[in-house]
C-alpha positions in Angstrom: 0.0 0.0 0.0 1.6 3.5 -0.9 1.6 6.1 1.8 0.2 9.2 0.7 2.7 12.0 1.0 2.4 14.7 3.2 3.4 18.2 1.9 4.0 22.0 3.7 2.5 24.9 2.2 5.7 27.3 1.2 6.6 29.7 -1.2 6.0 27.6 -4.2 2.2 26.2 -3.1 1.4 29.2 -0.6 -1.3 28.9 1.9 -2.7 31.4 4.2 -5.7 31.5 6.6 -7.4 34.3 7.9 -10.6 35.4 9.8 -13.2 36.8 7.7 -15.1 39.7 9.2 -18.0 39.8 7.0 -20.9 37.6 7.9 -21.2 34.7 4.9 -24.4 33.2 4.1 -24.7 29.8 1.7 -27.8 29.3 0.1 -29.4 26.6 -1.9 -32.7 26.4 -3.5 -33.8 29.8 -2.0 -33.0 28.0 1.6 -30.2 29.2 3.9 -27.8 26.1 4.7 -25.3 28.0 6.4 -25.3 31.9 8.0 -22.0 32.4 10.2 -20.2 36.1 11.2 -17.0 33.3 12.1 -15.8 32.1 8.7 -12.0 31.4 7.7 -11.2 32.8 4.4 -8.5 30.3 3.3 -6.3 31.3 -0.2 -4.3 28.6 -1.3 -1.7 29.0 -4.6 -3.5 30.0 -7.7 -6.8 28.8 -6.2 -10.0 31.4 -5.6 -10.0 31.8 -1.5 -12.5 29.4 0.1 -14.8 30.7 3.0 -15.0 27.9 5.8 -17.9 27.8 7.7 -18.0 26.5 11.3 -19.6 23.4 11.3 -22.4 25.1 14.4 -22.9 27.4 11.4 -24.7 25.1 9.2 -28.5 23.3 8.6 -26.9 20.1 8.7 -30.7 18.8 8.0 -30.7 20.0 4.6 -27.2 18.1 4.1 -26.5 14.6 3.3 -22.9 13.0 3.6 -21.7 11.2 0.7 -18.8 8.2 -0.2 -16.7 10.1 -1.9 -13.7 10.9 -0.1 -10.2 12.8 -1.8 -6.9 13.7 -0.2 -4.8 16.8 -0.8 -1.4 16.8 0.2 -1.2 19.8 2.2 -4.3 19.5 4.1 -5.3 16.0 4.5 -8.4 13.7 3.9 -11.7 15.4 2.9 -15.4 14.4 3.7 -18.2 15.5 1.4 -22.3 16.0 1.8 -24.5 16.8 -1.2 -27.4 19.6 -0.9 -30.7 17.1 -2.0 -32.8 20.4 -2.2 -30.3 21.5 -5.2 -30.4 18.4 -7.3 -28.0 16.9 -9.4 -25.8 20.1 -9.2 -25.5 20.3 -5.7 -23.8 16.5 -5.4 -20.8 16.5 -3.1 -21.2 20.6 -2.8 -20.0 20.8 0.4 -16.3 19.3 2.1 -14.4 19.1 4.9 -11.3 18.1 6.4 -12.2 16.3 9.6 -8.4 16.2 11.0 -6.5 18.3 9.0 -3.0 18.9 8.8 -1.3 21.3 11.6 -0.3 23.7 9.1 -4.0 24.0 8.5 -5.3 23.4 11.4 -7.8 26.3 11.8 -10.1 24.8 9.2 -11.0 21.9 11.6 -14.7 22.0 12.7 -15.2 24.0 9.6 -16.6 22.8 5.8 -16.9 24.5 2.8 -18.9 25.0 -0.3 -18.4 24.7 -4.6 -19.7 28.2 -5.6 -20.7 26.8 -8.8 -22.7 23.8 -6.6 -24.7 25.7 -5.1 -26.9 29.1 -5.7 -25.1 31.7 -3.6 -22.3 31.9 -1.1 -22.5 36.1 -0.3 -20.1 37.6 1.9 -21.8 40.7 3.5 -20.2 43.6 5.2 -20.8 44.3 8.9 -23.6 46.7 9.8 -21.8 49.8 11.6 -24.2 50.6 14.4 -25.1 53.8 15.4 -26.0 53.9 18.9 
């Protein structure tokens, strides 16, 4: 059996990780799956950033975990759930990395969405009170 390799982001794959202070809302169907004001914004090499929702964040009724199952070097073994309310397109929309990697380690807890799964993943700036 080959053992998978294990790589550290660094200058030539760069990953960084940082709080997003806009709330980010997920919806599918016209139905809100996730709503959070505590999502990671993770960038990783050429790759669009990925907003990662905490996993308290979430309608984990309207989600359905799947088989499918992938690995990435850098941050370890990934989960996935599928959206039924969003049909064929919303298969294996959402992923996570139960146990990730330390370098990554603030995406535990957390999943994420395919923009192009589901219908809208809106990052919306705080509301500045005035009191």
């Amino acid at each position: 059996m080959k053992e998978k390799q294990v790589k550290l982001p660094g200058p030539e794959h760069p990953i960084s990780i940082q709080r997003n202070s806009a709330r980010v809302v997920v919806t599918v169907a016209g139905r809100v799956v996730a709503d959070t004001h505590n999502a990671w914004t993770l960038r990783e090499a050429v790759y669009p950033p990925v907003q990662y929702i905490p996993r308290d964040d979430v309608d984990f009724s309207q989600l359905q975990q799947t088989d499918y199952v992938t690995y990435c070097p850098y941050k370890g073994d990934c989960n996935y759930y599928s959206v039924p309310n969003g049909g064929k397109k919303s298969v294996n929309a959402v992923w996570s990395y139960e146990d990730p990697f330390p370098a990554v380690v603030q995406i535990k807890g957390h999943v994420a969405f395919y923009p192009d799964r589901v219908d809208e993943i809106a990052e919306l700036l705080p509301n500045v009170r005035k009191d």
